[in-house]
Backbone bond lengths (Angstrom), bond angles and torsions (degrees), N, CA, C in turn:
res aa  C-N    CA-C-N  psi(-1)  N-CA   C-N-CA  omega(-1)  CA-C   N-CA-C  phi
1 X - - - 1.453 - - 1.518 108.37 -
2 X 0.960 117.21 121.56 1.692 129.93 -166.87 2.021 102.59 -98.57
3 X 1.116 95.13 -28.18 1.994 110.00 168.00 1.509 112.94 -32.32
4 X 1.206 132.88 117.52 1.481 126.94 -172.53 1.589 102.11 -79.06
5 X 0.873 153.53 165.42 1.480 150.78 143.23 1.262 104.22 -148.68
6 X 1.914 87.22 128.13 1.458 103.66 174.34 1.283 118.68 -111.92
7 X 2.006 113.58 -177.98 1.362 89.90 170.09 1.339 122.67 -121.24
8 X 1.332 139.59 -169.00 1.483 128.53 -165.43 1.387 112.62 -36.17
9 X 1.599 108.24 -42.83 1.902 93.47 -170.37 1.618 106.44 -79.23
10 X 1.384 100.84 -33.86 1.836 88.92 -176.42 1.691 102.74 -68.94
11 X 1.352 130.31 -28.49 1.436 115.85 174.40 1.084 113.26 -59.47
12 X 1.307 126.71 -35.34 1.838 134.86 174.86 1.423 97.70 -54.56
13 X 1.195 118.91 -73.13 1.308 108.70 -178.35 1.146 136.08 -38.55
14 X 1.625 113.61 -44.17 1.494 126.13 175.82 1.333 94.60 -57.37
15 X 1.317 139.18 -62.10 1.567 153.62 -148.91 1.373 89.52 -74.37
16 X 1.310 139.73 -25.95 1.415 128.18 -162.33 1.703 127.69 70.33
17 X 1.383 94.00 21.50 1.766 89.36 -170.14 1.893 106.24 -139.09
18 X 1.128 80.60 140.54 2.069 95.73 -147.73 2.262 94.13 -83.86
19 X 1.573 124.47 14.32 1.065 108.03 -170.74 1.151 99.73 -149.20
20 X 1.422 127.13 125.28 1.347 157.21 177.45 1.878 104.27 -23.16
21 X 1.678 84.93 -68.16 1.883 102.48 -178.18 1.471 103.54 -29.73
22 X 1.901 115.57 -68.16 1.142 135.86 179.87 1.255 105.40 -31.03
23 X 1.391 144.08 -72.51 1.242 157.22 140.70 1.571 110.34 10.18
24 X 1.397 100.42 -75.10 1.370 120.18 -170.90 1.724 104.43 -51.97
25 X 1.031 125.59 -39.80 1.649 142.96 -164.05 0.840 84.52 -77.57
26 X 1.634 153.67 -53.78 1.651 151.14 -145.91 1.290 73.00 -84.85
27 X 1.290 118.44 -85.40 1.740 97.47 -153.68 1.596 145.81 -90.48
28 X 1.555 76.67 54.57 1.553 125.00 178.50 1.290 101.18 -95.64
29 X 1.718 91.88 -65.67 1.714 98.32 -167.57 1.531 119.66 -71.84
30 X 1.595 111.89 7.13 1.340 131.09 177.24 1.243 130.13 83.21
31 X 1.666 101.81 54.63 1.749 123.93 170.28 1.359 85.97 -88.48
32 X 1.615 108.90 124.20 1.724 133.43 -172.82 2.017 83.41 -63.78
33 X 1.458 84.87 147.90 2.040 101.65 160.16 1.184 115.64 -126.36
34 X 0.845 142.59 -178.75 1.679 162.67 179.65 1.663 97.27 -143.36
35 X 1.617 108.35 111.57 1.738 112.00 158.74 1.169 98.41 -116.53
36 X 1.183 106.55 130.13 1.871 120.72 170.31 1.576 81.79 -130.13
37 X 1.717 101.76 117.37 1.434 106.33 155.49 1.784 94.22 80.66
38 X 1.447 89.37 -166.48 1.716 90.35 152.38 1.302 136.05 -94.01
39 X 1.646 110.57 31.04 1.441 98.16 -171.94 1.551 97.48 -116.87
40 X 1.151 131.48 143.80 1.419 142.33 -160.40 1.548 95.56 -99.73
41 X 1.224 133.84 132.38 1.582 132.78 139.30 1.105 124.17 -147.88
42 X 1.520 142.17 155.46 1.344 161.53 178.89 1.067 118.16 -95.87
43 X 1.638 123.64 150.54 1.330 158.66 166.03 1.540 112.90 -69.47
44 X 1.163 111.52 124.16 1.474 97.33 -168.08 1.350 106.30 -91.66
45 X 1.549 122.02 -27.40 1.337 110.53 154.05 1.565 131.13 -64.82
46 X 1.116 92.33 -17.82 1.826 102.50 174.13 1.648 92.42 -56.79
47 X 1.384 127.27 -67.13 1.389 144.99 -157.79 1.880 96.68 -50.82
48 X 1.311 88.08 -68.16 1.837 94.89 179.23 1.879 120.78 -52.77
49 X 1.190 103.27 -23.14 1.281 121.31 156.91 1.201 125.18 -49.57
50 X 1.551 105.05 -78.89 1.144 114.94 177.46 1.452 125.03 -55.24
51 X 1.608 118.51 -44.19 1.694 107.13 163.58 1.471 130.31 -70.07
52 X 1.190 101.68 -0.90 1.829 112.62 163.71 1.448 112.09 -58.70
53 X 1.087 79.63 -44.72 1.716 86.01 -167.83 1.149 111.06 -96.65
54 X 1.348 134.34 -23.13 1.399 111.22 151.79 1.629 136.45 -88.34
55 X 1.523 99.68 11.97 1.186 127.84 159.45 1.985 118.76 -72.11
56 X 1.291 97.06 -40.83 1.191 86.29 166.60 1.473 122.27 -100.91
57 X 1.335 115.56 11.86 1.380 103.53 158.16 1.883 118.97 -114.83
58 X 1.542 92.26 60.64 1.221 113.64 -173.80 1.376 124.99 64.79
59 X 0.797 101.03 5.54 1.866 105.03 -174.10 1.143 144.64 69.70
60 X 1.438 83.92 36.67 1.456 92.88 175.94 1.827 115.93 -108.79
61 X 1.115 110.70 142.81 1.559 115.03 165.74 1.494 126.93 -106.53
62 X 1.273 121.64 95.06 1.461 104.83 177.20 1.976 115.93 -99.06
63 X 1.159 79.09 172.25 1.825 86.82 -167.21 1.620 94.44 -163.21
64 X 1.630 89.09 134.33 1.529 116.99 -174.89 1.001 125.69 -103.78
């Protein structure tokens, strides 16, 4: 598997945003996860994915 997967802090990092909550709201608004077990991690193309596309719908993210 050539797929990077990181974990919450390196996704923060990729994402650029220094707070968990922040985090939590993305994958609200439906940044894909991977749970194996209890440990949570991300796709880093999942990540680059996901701000594509809310890149092209201007950039905005909402979360409910």
């Amino acid at each position: 598997m050539d797929q990077e997967i990181l974990t919450r802090k390196q996704a923060m990092s990729a994402l650029n945003i220094k707070d968990y909550r922040a985090l939590n709201k993305l994958i609200k608004a439906g940044l894909p996860v991977i749970h194996a077990g209890s440990y949570v991690r991300f796709s880093k193309s999942d990540i680059s994915e996901f701000l594509e596309k809310h890149k092209e719908r201007g950039g905005e993210v909402t979360c409910k």
